[in-house]
C-alpha positions in Angstrom: 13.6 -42.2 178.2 16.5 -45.0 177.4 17.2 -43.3 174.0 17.6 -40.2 175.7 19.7 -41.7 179.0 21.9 -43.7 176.3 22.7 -40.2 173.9 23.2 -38.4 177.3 25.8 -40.9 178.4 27.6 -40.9 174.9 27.4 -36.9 174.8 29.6 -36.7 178.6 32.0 -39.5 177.0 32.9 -37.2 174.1 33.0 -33.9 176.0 35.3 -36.2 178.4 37.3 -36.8 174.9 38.0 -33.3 174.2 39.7 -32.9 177.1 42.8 -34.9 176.0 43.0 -32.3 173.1 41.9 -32.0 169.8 43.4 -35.5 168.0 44.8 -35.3 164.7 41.1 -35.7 162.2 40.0 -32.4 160.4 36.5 -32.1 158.9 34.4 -29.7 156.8 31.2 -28.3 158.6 29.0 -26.4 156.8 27.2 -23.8 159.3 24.0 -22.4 158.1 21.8 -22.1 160.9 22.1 -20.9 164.6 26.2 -22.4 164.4 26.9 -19.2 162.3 26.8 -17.8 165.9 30.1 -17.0 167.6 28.1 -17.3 170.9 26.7 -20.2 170.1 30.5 -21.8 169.0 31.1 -20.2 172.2 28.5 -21.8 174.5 28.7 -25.1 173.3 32.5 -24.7 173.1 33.3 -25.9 169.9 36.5 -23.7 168.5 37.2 -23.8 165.0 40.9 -24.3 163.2 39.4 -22.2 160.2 36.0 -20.6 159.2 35.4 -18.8 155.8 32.4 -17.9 153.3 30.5 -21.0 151.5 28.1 -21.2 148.7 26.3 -24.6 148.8 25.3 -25.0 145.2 22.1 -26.5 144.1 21.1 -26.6 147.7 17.9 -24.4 149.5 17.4 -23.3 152.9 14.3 -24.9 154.6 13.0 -23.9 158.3 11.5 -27.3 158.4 13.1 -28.9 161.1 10.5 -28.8 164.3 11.3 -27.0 167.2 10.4 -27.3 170.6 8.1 -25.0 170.6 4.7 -25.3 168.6 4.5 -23.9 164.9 8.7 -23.1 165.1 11.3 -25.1 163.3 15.1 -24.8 162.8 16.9 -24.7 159.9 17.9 -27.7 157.2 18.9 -27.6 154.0 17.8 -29.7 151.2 18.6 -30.5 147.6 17.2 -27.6 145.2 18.6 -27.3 141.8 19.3 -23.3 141.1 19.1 -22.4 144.7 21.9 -21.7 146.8 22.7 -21.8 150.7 25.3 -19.3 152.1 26.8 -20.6 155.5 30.1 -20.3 156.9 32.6 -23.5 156.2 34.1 -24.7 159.3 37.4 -26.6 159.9 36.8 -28.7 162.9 38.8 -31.0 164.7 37.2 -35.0 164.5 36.6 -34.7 168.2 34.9 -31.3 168.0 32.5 -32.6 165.2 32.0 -35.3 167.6 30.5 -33.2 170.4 28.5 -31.2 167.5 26.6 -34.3 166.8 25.6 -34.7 170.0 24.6 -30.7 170.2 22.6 -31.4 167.0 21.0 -34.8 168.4 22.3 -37.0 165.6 23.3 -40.1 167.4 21.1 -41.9 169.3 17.8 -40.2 168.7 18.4 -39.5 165.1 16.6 -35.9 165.1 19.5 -34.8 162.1 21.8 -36.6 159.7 25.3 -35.9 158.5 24.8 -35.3 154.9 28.5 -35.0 153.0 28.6 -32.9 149.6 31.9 -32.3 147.6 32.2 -29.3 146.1 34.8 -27.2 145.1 37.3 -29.4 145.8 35.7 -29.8 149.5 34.2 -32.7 151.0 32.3 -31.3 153.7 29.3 -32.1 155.7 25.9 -30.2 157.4 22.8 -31.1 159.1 20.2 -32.2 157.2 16.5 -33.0 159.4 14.8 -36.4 159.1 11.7 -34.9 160.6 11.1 -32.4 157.6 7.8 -30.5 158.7 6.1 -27.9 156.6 4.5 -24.6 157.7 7.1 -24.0 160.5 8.6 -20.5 161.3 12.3 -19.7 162.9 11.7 -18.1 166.5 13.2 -14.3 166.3 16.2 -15.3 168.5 17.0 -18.4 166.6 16.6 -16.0 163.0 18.8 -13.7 164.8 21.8 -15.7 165.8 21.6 -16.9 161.8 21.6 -13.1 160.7 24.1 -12.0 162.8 26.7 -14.9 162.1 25.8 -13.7 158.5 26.5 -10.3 158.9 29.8 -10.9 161.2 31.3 -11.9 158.0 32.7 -10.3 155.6 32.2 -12.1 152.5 28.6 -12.9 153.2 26.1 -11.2 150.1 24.2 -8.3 151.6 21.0 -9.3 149.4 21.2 -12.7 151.1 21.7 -11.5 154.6 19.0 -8.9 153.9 16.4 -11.9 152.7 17.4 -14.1 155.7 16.1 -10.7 158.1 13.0 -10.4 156.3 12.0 -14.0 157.2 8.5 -14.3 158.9 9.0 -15.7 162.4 6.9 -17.7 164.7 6.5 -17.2 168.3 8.4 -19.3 171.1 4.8 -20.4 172.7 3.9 -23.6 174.1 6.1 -26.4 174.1 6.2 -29.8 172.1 6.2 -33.0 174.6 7.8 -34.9 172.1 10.4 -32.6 170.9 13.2 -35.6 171.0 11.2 -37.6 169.6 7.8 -38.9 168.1 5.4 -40.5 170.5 3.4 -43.3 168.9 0.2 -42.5 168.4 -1.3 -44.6 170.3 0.8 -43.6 173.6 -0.1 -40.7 176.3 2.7 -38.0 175.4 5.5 -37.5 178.3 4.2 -35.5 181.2 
């Protein structure tokens, strides 16, 4: 309960941040996953400088990341020589990445980390899980927020775009106590 208290805090200091403008840092994001989203860029309101078509080389899409809801996972992406991961590439100011750590639960709780690639002639970053489960399934919304950020842009391979709909998908049902984080075993989960 700290841990989440303490990332809480930290998340209203940054948004508290942003106000005073952008600030003069640009970073690479790699966006693979629900991010592709305009409505989620939207929601969360994170507004991009730049965003074009990426290829992560030598890199595979995983739905490994767990979910809140049983059997679901998000998206991750780990290394996987001959594969390929087709995201949108993101110019974001420093502050903005910021606050998208905190949307992605990186500080505090640690349920992502930054991984930085160069490629290209780009040193950019994405979100990579450090709970890596297998057997999970997107949910249909989440799958569909990733399809239609794919589809929005023009670049994107239709093959790619068509694989990413034909994804099997699991179904939002009962919800993980621990979804923040592990409870040891030996502890009664959160009410």
């Amino acid at each position: 309960m700290i841990r989440y208290l303490v990332w809480r805090l930290l998340f209203e200091v940054h948004k508290i941040k942003r106000l005073f403008g952008h600030g003069p840092e640009r970073v690479q994001y790699l966006a693979f996953g629900a991010n592709l989203s305009d409505a989620i860029l939207k929601q969360r309101r994170i507004t991009p400088f730049a965003a074009r078509h990426f290829t992560l080389r030598d890199h595979g899409l995983r739905f490994d990341h767990p979910a809140p809801w049983d059997g679901c996972g998000y998206a991750s992406v780990e290394p996987a020589p001959g594969e390929s991961v087709h995201g949108l590439l993101y110019t974001l100011s420093g502050r903005d990445a910021a606050r998208m750590d905190f949307y992605e639960v990186v500080p505090v709780v640690k349920r992502y980390r930054r991984t930085v690639v160069d490629q290209d002639g780009e040193t950019l970053y994405f979100y990579q899980t450090n709970r890596s489960t297998p057997d999970l399934q997107p949910t249909v919304e989440y799958l569909g927020f990733i399809t239609e950020g794919l589809r929005s842009h023009p670049d994107a391979s239709p093959e790619y775009c068509d694989a990413m709909a034909s994804i099997g998908t699991g179904e939002a049902g009962k919800l993980v106590s621990s979804y923040l984080w592990h409870q040891p075993e030996n502890r009664t989960p959160w009410p």
